[in-house]
C-alpha positions as CSV (number, residue, x, y, z in Angstrom):
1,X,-4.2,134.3,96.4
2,X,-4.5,137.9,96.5
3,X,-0.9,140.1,96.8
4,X,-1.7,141.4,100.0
5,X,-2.3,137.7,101.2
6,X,1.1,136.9,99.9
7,X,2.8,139.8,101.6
8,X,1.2,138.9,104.9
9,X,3.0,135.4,104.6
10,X,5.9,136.9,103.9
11,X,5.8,139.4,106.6
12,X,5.4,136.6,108.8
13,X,7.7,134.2,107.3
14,X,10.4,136.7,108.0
15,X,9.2,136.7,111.8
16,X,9.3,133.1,112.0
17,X,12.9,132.9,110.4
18,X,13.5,135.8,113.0
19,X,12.4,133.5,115.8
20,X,13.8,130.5,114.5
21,X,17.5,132.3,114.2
22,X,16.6,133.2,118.1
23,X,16.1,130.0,119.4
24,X,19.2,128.9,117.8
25,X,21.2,131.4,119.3
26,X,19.6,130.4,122.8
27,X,20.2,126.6,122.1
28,X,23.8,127.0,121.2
29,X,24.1,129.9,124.7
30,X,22.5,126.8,126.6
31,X,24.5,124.0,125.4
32,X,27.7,126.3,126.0
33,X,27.0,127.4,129.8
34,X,26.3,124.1,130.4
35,X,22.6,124.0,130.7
36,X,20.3,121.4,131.4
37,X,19.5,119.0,129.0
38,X,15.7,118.7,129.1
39,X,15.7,122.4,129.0
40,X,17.6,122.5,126.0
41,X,15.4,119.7,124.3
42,X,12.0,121.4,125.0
43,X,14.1,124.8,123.5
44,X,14.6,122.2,120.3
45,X,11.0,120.8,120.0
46,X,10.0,125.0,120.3
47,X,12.8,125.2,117.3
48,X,11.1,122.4,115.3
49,X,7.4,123.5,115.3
50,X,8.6,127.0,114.6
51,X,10.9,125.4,111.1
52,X,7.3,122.8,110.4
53,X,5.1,126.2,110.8
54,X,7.5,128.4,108.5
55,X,8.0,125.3,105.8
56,X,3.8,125.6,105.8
57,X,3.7,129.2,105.1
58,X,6.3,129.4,102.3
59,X,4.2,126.4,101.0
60,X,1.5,128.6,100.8
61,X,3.2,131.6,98.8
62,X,5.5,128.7,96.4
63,X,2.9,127.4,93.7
64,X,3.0,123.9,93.2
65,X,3.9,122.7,89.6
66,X,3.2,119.3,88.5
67,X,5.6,118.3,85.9
């Protein structure tokens, strides 16, 4: 993988971990006012995918080692 490859994960990991921080701070704003409940799960499912899609990428730029 090339450097610029890696450093276009990495620019988008960061926006993911951006995202991912948002959604938090939306989850915990909802659970606090009170919101709705399957609001506030379809907010979580949103979190997950974003957390499954950033683990990929940082896969990508982490070699694997076989010991």
């Amino acid at each position: 993988m090339s450097d610029q490859e890696q450093a276009n994960i990495r620019l988008a990991v960061a926006r993911l971990k951006q995202e991912h921080a948002d959604f938090d701070a939306a989850i915990n704003a909802m659970i606090a006012m009170g919101c709705d409940q399957l609001r506030i799960q379809r907010m979580k499912k949103k979190k997950l995918a974003i957390k499954d899609k950033l683990q990929d990428m940082e896969d990508q730029v982490i070699p694997d080692i076989i010991a």
